[in-house]
MINU-833992 format. One line per field, with one value per residue (C-alpha): residue number from 0; x, y, z. Coordinates in nm, 2 decimals, decimal comma. Layout:
pos: c(NUM ...)
px: c(X ...)
py: c(Y ...)
pz: c(Z ...)
***
This chain:
pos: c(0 1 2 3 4 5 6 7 8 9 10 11 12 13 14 15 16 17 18 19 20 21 22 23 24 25 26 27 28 29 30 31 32 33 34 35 36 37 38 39 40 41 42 43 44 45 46 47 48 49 50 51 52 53 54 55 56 57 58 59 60 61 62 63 64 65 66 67 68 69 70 71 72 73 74 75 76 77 78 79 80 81 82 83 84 85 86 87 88 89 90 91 92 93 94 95 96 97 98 99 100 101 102 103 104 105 106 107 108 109 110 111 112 113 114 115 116 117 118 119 120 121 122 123 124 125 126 127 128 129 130 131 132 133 134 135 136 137 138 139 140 141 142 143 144 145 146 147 148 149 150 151 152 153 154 155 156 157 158 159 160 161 162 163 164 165 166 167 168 169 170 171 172 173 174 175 176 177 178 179 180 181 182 183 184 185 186 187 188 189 190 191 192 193 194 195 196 197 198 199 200 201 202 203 204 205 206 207 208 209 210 211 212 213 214 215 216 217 218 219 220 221 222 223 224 225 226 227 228 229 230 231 232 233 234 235 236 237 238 239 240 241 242 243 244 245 246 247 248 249 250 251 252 253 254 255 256 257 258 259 260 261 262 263 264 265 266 267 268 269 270 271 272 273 274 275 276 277 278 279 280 281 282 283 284 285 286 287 288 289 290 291 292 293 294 295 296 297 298 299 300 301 302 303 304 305 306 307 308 309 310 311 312 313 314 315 316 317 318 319 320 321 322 323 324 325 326 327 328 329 330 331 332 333 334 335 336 337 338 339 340 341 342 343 344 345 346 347 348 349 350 351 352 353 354 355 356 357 358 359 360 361 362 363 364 365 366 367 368 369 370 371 372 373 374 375 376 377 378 379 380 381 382 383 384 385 386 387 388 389 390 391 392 393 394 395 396 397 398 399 400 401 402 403 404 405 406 407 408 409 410 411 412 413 414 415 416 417 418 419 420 421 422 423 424 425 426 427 428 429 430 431 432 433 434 435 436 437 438 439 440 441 442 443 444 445 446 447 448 449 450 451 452 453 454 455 456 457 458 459 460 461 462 463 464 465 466 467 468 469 470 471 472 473 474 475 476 477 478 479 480 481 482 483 484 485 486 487 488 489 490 491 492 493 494 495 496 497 498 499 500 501 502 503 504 505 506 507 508 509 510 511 512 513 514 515 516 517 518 519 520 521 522 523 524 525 526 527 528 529 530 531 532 533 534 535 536 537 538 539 540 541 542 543 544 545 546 547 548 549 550 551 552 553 554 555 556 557 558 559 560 561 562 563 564 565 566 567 568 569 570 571 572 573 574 575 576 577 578 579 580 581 582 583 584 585 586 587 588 589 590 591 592 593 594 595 596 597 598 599 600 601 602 603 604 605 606 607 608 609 610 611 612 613 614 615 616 617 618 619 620 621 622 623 624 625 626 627 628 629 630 631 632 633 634 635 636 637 638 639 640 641 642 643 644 645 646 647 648 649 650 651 652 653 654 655 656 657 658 659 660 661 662 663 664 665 666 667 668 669 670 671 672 673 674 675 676 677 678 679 680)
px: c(3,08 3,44 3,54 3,24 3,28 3,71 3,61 3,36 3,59 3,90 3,67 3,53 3,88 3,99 3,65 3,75 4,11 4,02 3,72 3,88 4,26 4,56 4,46 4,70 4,65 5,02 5,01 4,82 4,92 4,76 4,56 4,57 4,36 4,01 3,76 3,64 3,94 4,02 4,38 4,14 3,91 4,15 4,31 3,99 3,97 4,33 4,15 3,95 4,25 4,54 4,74 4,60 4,55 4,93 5,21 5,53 5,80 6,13 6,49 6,80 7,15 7,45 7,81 7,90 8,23 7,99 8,13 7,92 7,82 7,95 7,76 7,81 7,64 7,35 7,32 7,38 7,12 6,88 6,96 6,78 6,50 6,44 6,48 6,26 5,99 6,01 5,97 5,65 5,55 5,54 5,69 5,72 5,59 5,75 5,93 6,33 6,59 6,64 6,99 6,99 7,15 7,46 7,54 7,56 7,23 6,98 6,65 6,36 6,02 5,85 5,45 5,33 5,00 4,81 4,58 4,90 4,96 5,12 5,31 5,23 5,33 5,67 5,74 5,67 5,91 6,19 6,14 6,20 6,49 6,66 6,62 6,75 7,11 7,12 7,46 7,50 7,88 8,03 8,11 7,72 7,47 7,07 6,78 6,45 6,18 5,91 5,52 5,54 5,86 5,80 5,47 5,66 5,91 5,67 5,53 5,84 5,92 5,68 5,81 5,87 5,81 5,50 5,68 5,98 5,73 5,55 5,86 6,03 5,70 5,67 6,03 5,97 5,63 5,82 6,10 5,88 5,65 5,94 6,05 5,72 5,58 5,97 5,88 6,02 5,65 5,34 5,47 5,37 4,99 4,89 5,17 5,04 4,71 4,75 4,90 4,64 4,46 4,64 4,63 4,25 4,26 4,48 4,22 3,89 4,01 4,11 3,78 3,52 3,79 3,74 3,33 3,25 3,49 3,79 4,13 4,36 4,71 5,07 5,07 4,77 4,79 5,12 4,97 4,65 4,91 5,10 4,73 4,66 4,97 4,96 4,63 4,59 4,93 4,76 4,43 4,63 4,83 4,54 4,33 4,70 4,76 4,39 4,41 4,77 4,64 4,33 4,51 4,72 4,43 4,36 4,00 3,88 3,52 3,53 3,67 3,54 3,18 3,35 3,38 3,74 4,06 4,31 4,09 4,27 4,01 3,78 4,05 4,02 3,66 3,67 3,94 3,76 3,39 3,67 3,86 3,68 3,44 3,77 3,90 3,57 3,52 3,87 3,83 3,47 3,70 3,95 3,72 3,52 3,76 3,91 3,58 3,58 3,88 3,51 3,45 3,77 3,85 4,11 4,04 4,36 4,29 3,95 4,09 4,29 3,97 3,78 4,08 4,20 3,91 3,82 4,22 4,10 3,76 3,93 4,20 3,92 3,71 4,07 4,17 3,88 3,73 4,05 4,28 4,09 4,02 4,40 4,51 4,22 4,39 4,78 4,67 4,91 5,24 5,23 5,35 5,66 5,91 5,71 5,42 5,16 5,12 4,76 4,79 5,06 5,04 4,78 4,85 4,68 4,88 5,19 5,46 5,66 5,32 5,14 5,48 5,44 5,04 5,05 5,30 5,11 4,83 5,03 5,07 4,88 4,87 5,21 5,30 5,00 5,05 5,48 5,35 5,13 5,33 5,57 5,34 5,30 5,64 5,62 5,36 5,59 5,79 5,51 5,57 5,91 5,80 5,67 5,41 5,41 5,62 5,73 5,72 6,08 6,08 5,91 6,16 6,35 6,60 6,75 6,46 6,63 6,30 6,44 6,81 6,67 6,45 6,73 6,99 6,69 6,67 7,06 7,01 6,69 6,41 6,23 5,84 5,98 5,98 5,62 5,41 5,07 4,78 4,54 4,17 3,91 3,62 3,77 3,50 3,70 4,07 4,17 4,08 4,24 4,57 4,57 4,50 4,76 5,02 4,92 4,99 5,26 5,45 5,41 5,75 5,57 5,27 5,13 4,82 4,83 4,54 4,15 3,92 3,60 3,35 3,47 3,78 4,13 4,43 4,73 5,09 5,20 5,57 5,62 5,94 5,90 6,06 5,78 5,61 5,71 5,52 5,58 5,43 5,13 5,04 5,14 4,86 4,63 4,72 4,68 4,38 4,21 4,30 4,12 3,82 3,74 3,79 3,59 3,42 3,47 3,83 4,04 4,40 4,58 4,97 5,17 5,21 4,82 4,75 5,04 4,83 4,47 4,60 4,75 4,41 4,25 4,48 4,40 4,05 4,04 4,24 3,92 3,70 3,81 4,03 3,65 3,49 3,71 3,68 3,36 3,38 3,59 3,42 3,07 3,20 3,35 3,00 2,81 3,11 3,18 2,84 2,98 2,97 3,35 3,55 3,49 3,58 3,87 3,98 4,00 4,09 4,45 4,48 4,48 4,72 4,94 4,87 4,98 5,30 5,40 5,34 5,54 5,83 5,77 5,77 6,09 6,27 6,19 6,26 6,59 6,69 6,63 6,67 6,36 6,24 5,88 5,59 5,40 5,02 4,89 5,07 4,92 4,58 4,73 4,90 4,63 4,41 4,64 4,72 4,42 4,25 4,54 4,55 4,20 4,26 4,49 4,26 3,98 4,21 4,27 3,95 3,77 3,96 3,91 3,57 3,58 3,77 3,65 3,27 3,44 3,76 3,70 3,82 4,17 4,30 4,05 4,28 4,58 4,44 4,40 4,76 4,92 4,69 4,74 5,10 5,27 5,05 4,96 5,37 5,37 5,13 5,29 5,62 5,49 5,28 5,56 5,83 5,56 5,49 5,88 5,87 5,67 6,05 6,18 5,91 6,13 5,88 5,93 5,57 5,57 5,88 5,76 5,42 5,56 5,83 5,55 5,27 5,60 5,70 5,33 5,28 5,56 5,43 5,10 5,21 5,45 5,33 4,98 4,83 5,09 5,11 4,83 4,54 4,59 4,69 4,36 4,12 4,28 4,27 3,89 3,77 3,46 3,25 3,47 3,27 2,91 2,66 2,75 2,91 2,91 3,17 3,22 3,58)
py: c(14,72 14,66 14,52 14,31 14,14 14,08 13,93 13,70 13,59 13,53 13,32 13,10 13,03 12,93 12,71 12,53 12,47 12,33 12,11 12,03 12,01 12,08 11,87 11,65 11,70 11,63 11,33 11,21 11,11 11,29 11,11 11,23 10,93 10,91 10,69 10,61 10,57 10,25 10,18 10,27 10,06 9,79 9,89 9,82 9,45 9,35 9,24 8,98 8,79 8,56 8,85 9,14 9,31 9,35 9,57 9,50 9,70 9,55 9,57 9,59 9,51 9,59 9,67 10,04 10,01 9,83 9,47 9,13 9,02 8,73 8,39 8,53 8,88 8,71 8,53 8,83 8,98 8,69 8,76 9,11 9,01 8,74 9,07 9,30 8,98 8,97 9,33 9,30 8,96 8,73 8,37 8,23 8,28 8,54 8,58 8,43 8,66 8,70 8,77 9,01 8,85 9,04 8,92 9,24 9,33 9,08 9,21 9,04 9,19 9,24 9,25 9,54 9,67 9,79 10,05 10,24 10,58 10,91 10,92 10,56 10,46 10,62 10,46 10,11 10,17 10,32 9,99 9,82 10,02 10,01 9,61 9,57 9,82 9,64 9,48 9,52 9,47 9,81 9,67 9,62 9,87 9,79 10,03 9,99 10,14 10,00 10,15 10,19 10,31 10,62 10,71 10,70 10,94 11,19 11,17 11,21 11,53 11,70 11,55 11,91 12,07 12,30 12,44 12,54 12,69 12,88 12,99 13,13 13,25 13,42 13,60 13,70 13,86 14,02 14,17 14,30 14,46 14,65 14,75 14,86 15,05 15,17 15,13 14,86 14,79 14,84 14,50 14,25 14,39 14,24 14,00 13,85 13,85 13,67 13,43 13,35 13,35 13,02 12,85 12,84 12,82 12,55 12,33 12,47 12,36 12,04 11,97 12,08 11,93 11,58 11,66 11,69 11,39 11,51 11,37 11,69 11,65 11,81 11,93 12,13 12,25 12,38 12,59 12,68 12,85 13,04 13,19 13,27 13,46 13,61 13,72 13,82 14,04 14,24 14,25 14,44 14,60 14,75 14,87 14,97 15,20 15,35 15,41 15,59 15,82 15,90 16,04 16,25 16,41 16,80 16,89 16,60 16,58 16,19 16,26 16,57 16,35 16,15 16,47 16,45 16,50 16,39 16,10 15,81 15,59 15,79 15,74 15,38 15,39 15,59 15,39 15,00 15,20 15,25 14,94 14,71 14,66 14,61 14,37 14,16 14,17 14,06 13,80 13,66 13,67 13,41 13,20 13,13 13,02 12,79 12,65 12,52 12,28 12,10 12,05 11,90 11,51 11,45 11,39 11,64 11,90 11,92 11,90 12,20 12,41 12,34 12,42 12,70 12,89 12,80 13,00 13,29 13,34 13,33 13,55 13,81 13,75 13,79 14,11 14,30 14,24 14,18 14,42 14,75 14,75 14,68 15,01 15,23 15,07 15,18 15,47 15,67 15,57 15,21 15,40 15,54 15,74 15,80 15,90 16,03 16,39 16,62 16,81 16,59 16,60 16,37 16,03 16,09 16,39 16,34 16,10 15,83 15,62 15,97 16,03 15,70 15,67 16,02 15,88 15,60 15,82 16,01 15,75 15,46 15,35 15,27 15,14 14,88 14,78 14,73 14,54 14,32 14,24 14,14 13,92 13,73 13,67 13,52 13,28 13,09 12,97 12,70 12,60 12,38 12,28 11,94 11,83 11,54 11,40 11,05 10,89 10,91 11,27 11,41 11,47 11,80 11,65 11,26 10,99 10,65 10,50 10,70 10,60 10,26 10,27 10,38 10,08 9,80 9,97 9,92 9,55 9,44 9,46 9,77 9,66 9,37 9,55 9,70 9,51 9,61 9,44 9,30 9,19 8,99 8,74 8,41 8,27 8,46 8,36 8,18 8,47 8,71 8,57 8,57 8,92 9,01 8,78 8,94 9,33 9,53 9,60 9,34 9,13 8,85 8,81 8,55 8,46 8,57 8,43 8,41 8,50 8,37 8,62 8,50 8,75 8,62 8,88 8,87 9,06 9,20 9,31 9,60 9,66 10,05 10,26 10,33 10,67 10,68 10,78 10,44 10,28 10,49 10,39 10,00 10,09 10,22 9,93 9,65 9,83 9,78 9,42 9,34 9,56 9,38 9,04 9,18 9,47 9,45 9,35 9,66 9,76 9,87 9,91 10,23 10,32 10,25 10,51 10,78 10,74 10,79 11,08 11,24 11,20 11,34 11,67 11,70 11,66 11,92 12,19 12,19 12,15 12,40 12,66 12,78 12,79 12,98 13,29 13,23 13,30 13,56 13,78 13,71 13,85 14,19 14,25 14,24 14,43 14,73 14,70 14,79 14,62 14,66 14,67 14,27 14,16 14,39 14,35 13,90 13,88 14,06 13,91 13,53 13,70 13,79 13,44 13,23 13,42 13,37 12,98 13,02 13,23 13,03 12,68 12,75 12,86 12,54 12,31 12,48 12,74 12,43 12,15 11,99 11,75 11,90 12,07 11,85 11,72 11,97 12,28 12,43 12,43 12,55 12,84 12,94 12,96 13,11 13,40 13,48 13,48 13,61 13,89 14,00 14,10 14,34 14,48 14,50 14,73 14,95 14,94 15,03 15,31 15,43 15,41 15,66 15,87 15,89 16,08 16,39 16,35 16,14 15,83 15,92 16,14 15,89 15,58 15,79 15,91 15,55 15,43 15,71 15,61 15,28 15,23 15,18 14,93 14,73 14,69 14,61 14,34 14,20 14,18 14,01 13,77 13,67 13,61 13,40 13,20 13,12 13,01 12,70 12,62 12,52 12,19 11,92 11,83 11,98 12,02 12,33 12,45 12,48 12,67 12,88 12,98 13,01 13,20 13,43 13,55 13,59 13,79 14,02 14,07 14,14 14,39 14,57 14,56 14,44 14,68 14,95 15,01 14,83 14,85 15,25 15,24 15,10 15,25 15,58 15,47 15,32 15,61 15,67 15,38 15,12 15,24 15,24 15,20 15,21 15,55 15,81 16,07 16,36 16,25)
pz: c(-4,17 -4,37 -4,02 -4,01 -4,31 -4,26 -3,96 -4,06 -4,36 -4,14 -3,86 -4,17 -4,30 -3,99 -3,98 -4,26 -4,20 -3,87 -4,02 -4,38 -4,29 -4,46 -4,78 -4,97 -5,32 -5,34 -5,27 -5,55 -5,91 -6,21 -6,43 -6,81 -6,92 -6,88 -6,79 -7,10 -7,27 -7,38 -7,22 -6,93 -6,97 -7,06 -6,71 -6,55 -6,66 -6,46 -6,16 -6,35 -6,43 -6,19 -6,08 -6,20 -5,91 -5,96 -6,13 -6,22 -6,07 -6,29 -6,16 -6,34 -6,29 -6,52 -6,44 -6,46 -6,71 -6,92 -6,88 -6,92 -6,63 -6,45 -6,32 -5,98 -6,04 -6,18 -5,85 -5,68 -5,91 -5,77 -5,44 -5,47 -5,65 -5,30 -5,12 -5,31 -5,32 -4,93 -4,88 -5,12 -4,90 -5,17 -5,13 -5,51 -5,84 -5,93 -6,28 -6,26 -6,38 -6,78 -6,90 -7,20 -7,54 -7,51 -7,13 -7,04 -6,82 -6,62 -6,52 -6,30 -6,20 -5,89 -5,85 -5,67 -5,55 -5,85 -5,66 -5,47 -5,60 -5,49 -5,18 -5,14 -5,40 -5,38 -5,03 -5,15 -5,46 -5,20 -5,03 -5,30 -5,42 -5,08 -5,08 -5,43 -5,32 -5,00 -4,98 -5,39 -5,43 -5,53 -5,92 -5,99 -6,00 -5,96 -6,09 -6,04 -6,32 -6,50 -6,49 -6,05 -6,07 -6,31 -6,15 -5,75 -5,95 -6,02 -5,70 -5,54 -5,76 -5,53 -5,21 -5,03 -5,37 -5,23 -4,95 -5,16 -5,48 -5,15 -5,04 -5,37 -5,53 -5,15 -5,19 -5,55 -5,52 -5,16 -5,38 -5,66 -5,44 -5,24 -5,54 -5,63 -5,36 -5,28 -4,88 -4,60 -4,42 -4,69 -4,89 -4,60 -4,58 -4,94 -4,90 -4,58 -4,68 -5,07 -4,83 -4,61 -4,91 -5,09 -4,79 -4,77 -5,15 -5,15 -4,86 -5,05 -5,37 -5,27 -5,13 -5,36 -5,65 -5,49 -5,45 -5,80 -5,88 -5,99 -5,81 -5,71 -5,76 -5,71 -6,02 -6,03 -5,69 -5,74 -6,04 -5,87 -5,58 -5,88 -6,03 -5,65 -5,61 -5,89 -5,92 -5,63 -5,61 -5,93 -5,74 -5,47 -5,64 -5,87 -5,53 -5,35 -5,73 -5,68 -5,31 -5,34 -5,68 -5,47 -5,17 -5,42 -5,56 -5,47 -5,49 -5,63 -5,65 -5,54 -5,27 -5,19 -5,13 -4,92 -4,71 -4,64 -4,91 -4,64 -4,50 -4,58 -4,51 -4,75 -5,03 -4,95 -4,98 -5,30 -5,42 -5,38 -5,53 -5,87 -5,85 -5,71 -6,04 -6,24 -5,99 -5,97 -6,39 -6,43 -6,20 -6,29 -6,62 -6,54 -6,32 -6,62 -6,86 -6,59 -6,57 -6,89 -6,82 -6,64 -7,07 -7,11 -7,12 -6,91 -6,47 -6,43 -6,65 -6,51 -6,16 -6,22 -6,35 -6,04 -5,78 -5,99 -6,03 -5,68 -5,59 -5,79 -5,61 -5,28 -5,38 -5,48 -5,14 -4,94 -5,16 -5,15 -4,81 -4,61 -4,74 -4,73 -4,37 -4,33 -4,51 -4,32 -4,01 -4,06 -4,26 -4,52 -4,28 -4,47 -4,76 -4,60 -4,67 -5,02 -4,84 -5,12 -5,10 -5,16 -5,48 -5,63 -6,02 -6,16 -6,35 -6,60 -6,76 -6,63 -6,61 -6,82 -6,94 -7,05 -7,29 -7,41 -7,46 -7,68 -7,90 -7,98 -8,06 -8,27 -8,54 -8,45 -8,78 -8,84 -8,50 -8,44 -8,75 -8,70 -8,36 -8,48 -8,76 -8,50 -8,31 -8,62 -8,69 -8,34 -8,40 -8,65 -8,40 -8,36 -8,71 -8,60 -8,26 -8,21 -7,97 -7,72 -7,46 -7,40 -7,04 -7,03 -7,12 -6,80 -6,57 -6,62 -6,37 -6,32 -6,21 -6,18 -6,36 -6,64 -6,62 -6,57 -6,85 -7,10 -6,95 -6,98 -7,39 -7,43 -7,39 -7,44 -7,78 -7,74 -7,59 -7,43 -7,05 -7,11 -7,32 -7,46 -7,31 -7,58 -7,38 -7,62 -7,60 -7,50 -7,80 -8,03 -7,88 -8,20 -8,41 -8,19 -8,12 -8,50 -8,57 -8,30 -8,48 -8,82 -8,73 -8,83 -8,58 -8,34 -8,24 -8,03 -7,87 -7,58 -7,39 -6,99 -6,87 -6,85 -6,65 -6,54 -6,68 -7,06 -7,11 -7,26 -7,24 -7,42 -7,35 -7,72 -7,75 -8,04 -8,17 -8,16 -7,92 -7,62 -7,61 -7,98 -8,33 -8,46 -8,12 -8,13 -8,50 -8,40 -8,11 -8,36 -8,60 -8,35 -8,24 -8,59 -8,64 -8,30 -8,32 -8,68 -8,51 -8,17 -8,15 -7,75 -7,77 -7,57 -7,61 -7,31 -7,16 -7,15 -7,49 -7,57 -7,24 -7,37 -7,70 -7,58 -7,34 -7,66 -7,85 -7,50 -7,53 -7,89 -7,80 -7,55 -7,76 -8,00 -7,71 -7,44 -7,65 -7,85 -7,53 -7,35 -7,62 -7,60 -7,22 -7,31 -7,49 -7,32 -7,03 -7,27 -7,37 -7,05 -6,89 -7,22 -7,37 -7,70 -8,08 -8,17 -7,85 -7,74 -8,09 -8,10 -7,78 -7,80 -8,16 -8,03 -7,70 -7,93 -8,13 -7,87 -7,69 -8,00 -8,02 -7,72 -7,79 -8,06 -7,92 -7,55 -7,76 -8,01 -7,66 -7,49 -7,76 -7,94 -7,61 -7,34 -7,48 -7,43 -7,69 -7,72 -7,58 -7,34 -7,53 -7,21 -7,26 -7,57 -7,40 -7,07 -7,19 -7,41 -7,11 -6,91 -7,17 -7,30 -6,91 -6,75 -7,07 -7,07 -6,71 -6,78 -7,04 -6,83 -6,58 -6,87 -7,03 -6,75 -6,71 -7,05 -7,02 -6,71 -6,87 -7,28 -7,18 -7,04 -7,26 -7,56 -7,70 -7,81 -7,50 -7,30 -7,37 -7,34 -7,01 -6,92 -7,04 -6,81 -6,48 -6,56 -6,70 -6,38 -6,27 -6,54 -6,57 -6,19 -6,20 -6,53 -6,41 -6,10 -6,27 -6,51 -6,28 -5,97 -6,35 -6,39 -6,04 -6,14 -6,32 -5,93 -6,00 -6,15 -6,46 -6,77 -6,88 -6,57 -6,66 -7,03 -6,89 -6,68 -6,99 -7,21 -6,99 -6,84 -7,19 -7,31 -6,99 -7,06 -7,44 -7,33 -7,07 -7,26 -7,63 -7,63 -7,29 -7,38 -7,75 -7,96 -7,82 -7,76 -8,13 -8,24 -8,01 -8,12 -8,51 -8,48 -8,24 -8,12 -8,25 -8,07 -7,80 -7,97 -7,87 -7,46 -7,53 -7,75 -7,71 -7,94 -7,98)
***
């Protein structure tokens, strides 16, 4: 029947990546804004107006030793703007080149399709770049940035960016597992077939992402491939654990049903009845909180929910059905040379993990309370670390929108490049432009256009620094002034969008973060069906998931350099940590719970901590290090999360799994269990 149903699953994943294809979630841009925003819905307008359908891609051209430029380079400067507009296809209208006060910069702007994105969007900005460099005497030097240029730059950071996470997330889950299982052959079987797995994962998710209306993109596919990996390494790795301890056993009863001690395949049975509820809990676990990024604000972060719990499903499916029939099939030689052996000592009594689990139960007092202590000290990191990411502040590596960027804010007013969009009532115009005029904040301001259906819109130049504090309350300011003049007048531009996608993230945080404990511990009570244990259980995971924000954040900002946590990674890592954490618990609580009705609760959690020590660290380790693997994408926002998650993995695995929960079980006793269990000890 196992081969049945391995058969059935490989012949529909081959279905689907015939039918579906290869997907190309990569090619997209992500979206932090949504619809209802208002810098969206200001967006939404540009086609109602001459030109709108348009976006300006702006070129600049200094010398490098810093010089003023000469009358010829400005005509040489003009000469690339011609051929930027031809390789566009537009004749005349266009913008003639501006000079900057100082003589020492002249820029000029291109029009550009407004709906390209993605990949698309990076070939038509390569174009351009190309035409601008194209014959550029060797003393000049010509960037290209503006709005098109920084969004082709992020697509481009993925431009073979998939293959190369696959590949190094591949080789790092292949060199922990041979270290793990100490053999040259039994690391391809799970290997191989977590593989397979992301594949379809990676089509699947893509599909039923763009279903329900969510737009897939690099980022969140390269993160959904991480979960899959990892998940699905600890899946195997949690069955593999099981499959090996049961073939060890001599004379146990399990096995003994299952008529044969040295029939592998009966230790693989016996082994999936044990594991296989752990696996599935753990996983339902995670899927649910992903699913309620679907709560959350912003297209990509919902996107990500939908593919990424869509990954961990399929890693489950692949693990569970897939992999047993694999081991039955090559049998205990996949273990070799450290074949297991009947009648080896038990886990559970013997070994590293047992020394450490009864000397946590000796004075678990003292030492949950020195840990959590700790953890707390942690969580103060958060206390210095600012939140929020400017549009130049993406890249983790050089982007010549960036570099342009920075030369165009050397010579020219800050705002004057990327202007806010005001849109009003046409009726109202007068009133309007006045408001505008009248903000704080606002340098210059000047009407663009109308449009037939009664709109006026208006380009508004701040003097603050884009992506900046002071622009975002210069948005909000200019914001009030119109809506008291127009109740339908919209504020738009990039610094109005970086401000409604930081308002998004905040909203989210309050949204999402609540429902994903609620998830959480939902899922501890059907699974325990105790009182105490949930609450217990959740209220130290958070702990243990804020201090790893706050150790993961003061080690991004003061250790890396970056200038702050991304508006996104808070909520990320949260998810990640507290999902990703009550995993691990599950695996150990499960175990406890097998083991506390003959034992009792104190030598059944340090029964659990021995079976389960070498694992748990296993699949921690793993997990950590596939996370870090997300630092090979050039953004910092994935660098940051995979720090962040990494480090909070490693805390959970090695002080959370290992010493406090034992502590407290041990210190609470026998009512954490009530009223599922009640032990005599």
């Amino acid at each position: 029947m196992s081969w049945v149903a391995a058969v059935l699953v490989i012949l529909a994943s081959g279905a689907l990546l015939a039918l579906v294809g290869t997907g190309d979630s990569a090619s997209q841009s992500p979206e932090p804004v949504p619809a209802s925003a208002e810098s969206a819905r200001a967006d939404a307008t540009r086609t109602q107006f001459p030109g709108g359908d348009t976006v300006p891609a702006i070129l600049v051209v200094t010398r490098p030793d810093g010089s003023a430029l000469t009358p010829a380079d400005v005509a040489v400067c003009d000469a690339a703007r011609a051929r930027m507009l031809t390789v566009v296809g537009v004749t005349g209208g266009a913008p003639p080149v501006v000079v900057s006060t100082d003589g020492k910069a002249a820029i000029a702007t291109v029009p550009l399709r407004g709906d390209l994105s993605g990949f698309a969007l990076n070939d038509a900005v390569k174009a351009l770049r190309d035409a601008a460099s194209d014959g550029l005497p060797r003393e000049l030097r010509a960037e290209v940035t503006g709005g098109p240029a920084f969004g082709a730059d992020i697509a481009n950071s993925f431009t073979g960016a998939n293959f190369t996470l696959l590949a190094v997330t591949a080789a790092v889950v292949a060199l922990l597992l041979i270290v793990t299982y100490r053999s040259p052959v039994l690391w391809l079987v799970p290997l191989l077939v977590i593989g397979f797995a992301d594949r379809v994962a990676a089509v699947l998710g893509a599909w039923i992402a763009t279903a329900v209306g969510t737009s897939p993109d690099g980022s969140t596919s390269g993160i959904t491939s991480v979960l899959v990996f990892g998940a699905g390494t600890n899946y195997a790795l949690l069955l593999i654990s099981r499959y090996r301890e049961e073939l060890s056993q001599s004379g146990d009863e399990r096995l003994r049903e299952e008529q044969s001690i040295d029939d592998h395949r009966a230790a693989i049975r016996t082994a999936l009845r044990h594991a296989g509820p752990a696996i599935i809990a753990s996983n339902a676990t995670v899927v649910l909180a992903l699913l309620t990024l679907l709560f959350a604000s912003s297209p990509s972060t919902r996107s990500l929910g939908v593919q990424a719990a869509t990954g961990l499903v399929v890693a489950a499916v692949f693990v569970l059905v897939l992999l047993p029939p694999l081991l039955a099939l090559f049998g205990k030689r996949l273990f070799w040379p450290f074949v297991p052996k009947v009648g080896a000592p038990p886990l559970t009594t013997t070994g590293v993990w047992h020394r450490v689990a009864s000397a946590v139960a000796r004075r678990p007092g003292l030492i949950a309370g020195v840990a959590m202590l700790a953890l707390a000290v942690l969580c103060t990191g958060l206390l210095g670390t600012s939140i929020g990411l400017s549009q130049t502040d993406q890249f983790r590596v050089k982007a010549e929108s960036v570099t342009g960027y920075h030369t165009l804010a050397a010579h020219f007013p800050s705002g004057l490049t990327d202007p806010t969009r005001v849109v009003g009532s046409t009726e109202r115009a007068a009133e309007l432009d006045a408001a505008i005029a009248a903000t704080p904040g606002v340098v210059t301001s000047s009407e663009t256009g109308r449009s037939p259906s009664g709109l006026t819109q208006w380009s508004v130049v701040l003097d603050a620094e884009p992506g900046s504090a002071d622009a975002f309350r210069t948005v909000d300011a200019l914001r009030d002034s119109v809506h008291d003049v127009d109740g339908t007048a919209l504020v738009g531009g990039s610094d109005a969008s970086a401000r409604d996608a930081r308002a998004a993230a905040q909203r989210d945080q309050w949204v999402v973060i609540p429902a994903i404990l609620a998830v959480v511990l939902t899922v501890l009570y059907v699974l325990l069906r105790a009182v105490l244990a949930p609450l217990v259980l959740v209220a130290v995971t958070v702990l243990s998931a804020f201090a790893a924000l706050g150790l993961g954040g003061w080690v991004s900002v003061h250790a890396f350099g970056f200038p702050a946590l991304d508006n996104t990674t808070p909520l990320f890592a949260i998810l990640f940590l507290v999902a990703l954490g009550v995993d691990y618990t599950i695996f150990l609580v499960t175990r406890a719970r097998e083991e506390t009705p003959q034992h009792g609760t104190r030598n059944g959690i340090v029964r659990a901590v021995s079976a389960t020590g070498a694992v748990i660290t296993s699949a921690g380790i793993v997990l950590a290090a596939v996370f870090c693997v997300l630092g090979v994408l050039p953004l910092i926002v994935l660098t940051q999360l995979g720090i962040i998650v990494g480090l909070g993995i490693l805390l959970d695995t090695f002080v959370v799994r290992t010493v406090i929960i034992p502590a407290l079980f041990t210190l609470i006793g026998p009512r954490i269990w009530w009223p599922a269990l009640r032990p005599d000890g």
